[in-house]
C-alpha positions in Angstrom: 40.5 -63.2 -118.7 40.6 -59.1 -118.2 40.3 -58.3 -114.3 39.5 -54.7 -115.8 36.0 -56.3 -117.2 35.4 -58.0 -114.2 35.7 -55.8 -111.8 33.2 -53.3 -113.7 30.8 -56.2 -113.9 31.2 -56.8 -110.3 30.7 -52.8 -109.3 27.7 -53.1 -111.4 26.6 -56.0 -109.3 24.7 -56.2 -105.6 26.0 -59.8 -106.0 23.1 -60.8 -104.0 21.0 -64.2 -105.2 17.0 -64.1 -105.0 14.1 -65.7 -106.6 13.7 -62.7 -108.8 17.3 -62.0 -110.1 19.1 -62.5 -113.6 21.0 -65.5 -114.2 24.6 -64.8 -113.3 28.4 -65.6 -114.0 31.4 -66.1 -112.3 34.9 -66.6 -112.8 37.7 -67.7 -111.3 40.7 -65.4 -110.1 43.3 -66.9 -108.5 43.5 -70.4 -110.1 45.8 -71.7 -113.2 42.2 -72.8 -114.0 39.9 -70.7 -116.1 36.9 -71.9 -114.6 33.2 -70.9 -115.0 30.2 -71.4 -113.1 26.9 -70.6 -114.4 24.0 -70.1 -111.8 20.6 -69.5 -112.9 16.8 -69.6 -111.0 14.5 -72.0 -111.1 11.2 -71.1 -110.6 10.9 -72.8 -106.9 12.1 -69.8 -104.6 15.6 -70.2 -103.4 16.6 -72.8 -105.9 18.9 -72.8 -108.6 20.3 -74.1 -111.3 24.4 -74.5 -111.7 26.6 -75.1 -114.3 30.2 -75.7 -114.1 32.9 -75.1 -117.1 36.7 -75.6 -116.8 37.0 -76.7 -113.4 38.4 -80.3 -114.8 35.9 -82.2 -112.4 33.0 -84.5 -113.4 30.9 -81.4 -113.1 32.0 -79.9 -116.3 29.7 -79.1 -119.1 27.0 -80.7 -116.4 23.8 -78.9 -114.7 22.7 -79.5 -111.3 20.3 -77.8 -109.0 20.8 -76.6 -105.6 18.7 -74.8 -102.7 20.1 -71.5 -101.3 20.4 -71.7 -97.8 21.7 -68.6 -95.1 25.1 -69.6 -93.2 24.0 -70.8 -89.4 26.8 -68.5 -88.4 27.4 -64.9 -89.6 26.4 -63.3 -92.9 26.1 -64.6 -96.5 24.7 -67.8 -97.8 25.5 -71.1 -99.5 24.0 -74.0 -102.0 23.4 -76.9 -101.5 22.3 -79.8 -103.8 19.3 -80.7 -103.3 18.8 -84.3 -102.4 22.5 -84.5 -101.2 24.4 -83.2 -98.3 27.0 -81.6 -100.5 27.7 -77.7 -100.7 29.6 -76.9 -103.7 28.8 -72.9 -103.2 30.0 -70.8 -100.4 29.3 -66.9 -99.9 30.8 -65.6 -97.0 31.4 -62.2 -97.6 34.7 -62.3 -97.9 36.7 -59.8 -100.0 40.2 -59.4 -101.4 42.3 -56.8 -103.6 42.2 -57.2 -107.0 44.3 -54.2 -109.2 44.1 -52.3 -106.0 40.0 -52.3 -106.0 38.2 -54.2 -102.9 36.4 -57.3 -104.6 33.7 -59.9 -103.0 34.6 -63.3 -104.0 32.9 -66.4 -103.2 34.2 -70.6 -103.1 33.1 -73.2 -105.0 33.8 -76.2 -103.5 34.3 -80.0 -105.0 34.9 -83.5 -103.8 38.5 -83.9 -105.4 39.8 -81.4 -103.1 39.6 -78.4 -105.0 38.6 -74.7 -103.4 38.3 -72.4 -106.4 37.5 -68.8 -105.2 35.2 -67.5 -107.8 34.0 -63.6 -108.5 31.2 -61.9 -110.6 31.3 -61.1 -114.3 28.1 -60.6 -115.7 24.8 -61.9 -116.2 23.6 -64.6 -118.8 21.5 -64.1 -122.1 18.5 -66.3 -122.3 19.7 -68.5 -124.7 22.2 -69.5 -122.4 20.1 -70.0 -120.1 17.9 -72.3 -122.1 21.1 -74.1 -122.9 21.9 -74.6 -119.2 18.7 -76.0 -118.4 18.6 -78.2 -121.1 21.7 -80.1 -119.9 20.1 -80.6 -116.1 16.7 -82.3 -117.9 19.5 -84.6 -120.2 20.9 -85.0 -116.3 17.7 -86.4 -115.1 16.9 -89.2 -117.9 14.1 -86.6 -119.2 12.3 -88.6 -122.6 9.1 -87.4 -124.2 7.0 -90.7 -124.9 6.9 -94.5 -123.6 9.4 -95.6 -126.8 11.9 -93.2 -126.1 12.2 -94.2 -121.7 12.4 -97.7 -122.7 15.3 -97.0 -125.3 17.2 -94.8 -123.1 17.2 -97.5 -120.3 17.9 -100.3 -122.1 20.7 -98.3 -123.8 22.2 -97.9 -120.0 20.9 -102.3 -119.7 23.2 -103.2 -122.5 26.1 -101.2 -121.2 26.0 -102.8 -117.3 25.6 -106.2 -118.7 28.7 -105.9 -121.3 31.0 -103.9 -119.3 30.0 -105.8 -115.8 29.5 -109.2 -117.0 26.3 -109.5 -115.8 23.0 -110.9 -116.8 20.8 -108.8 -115.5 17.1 -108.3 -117.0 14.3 -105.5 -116.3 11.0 -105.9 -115.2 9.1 -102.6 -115.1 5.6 -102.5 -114.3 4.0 -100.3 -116.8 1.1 -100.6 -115.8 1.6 -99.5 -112.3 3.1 -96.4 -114.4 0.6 -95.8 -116.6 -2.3 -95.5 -113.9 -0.2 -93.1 -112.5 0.0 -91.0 -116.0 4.2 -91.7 -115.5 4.7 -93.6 -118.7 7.6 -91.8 -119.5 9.3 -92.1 -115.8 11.0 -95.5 -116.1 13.6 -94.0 -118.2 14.9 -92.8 -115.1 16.0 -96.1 -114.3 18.7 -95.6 -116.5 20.5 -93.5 -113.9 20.5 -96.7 -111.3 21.8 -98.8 -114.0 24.4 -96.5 -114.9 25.0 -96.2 -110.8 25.2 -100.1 -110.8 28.0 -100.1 -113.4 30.0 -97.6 -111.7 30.2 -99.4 -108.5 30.3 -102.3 -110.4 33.7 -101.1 -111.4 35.1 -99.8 -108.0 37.0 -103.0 -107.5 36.6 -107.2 -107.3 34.3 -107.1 -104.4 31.8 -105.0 -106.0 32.0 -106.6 -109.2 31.0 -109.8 -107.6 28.2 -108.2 -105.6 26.4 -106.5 -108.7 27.1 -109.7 -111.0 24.8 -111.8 -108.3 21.7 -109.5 -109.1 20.1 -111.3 -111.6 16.9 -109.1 -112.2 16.0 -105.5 -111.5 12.3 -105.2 -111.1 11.0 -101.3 -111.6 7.8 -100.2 -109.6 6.4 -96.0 -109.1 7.6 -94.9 -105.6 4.4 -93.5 -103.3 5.2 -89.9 -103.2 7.1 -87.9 -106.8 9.9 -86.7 -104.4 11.1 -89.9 -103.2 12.9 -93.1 -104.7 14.1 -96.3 -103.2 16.2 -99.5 -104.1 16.1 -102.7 -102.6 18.4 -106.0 -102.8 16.2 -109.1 -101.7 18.4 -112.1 -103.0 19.4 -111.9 -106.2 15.9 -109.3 -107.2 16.9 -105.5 -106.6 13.2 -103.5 -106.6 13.6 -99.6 -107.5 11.5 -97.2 -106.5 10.9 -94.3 -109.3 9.9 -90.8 -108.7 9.1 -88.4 -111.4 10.3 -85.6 -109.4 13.3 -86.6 -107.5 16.0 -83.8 -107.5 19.9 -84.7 -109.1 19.4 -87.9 -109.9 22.9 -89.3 -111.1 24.1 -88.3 -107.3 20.9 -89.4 -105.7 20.5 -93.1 -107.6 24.4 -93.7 -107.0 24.1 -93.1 -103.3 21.1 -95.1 -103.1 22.8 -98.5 -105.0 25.9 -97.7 -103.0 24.3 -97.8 -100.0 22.8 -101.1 -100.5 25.9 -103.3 -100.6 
């Protein structure tokens, strides 16, 4: 990485986020990583999209999407993933020296630990961005008919049973789906099974709890923002919403939180 480049980029750069800016990269500075992080608006005011490279977290290569909020105390801002209490993104106007030129720098933030002080390089090309976007609908379990939702969740079906031992089968009520014109949601479920094999695996315990659920039965939730799950016995009743925000974070806290 040249710090010459960057630092043009940044003079070039009121490194302020709005609903109407370009998309925008930063890099790291001060790490023995060469990380990325790619942050581009949605079309919802304050929200954005952000993609992480070469931080060597479970974020890499992965899109999520995050609501801009101002710090409580003093100036500057930070994201927040929507759905989730997490902030991965801090701007606190901080600054350091960099080849003798004052720089802003901001912190990116992850749940292994890491603080990774990140500055300005540039903005993104619209392919990028298109790119970028792309990954967060692959992120939330997007399909584009009724065949292709029930392959992707049975995909994630096959996978829970082999690797958990389980037995588990799927009821999905299609037609409460399809009165709803959300025949294409229940592939979405595919992020609960896939959070049901993860905690699944955490240890003996879990293992036990998920391998008692013997049926997973798949309704619409009442609202598009909202989603539910429910263990009754041995039944565990999801809840599905066609617009709920991060799901692989949101679905795993959800089956977690029901053990």
């Amino acid at each position: 990485m040249k710090l010459p480049l960057i630092l043009s980029a940044f003079l070039l750069s009121t490194n302020v986020l709005s609903a109407t800016e370009t998309s925008k990269v930063y890099y790291s500075y001060d790490s023995e990583r060469e990380a990325q992080l790619f942050i581009v608006p949605n079309e919802k005011q304050d929200t954005y999209y952000v993609n992480y490279r070469g931080f060597e977290h479970h974020f890499d290569e992965q899109t999520l999407l995050y609501k801009k909020l101002k710090n409580d105390i003093g100036k500057g801002y930070y994201l927040k993933q929507i759905g989730m209490p997490n902030v991965n993104f801090r701007n606190d106007e901080n600054q350091t020296i960099i080849s003798g030129t004052l720089v802003s720098y901001s912190s990116v933030y992850l749940d292994d630990g890491t603080v990774t002080k990140v500055i300005y390089q540039g903005s993104i090309d619209k392919a990028k961005e298109r790119r970028i976007i792309e990954k967060y609908k692959e992120r939330q379990f997007e399909t584009f008919s009724k065949i292709e939702a029930k392959k992707l969740y049975k995909k994630h079906l096959k996978s829970l049973n082999e690797k958990c031992g389980t037995q588990i089968v799927v009821d999905v009520a299609w037609s409460n789906f399809d009165k709803k014109n959300l025949k294409t949601t229940p592939s979405k479920l595919s992020a609960y099974l896939q959070s049901l094999e993860k905690v699944c695996l955490i240890d003996t315990d879990y293992t036990l709890a998920v391998k008692d659920i013997k049926s997973v039965k798949v309704l619409p939730s009442s609202t598009p923002e909202t989603q539910s799950a429910e263990l009754n016995k041995n039944v565990l009743t999801i809840e599905l919403g066609n617009q709920v925000e991060n799901l692989p974070e949101v679905s795993y806290e959800a089956i977690y939180n029901i053990f």
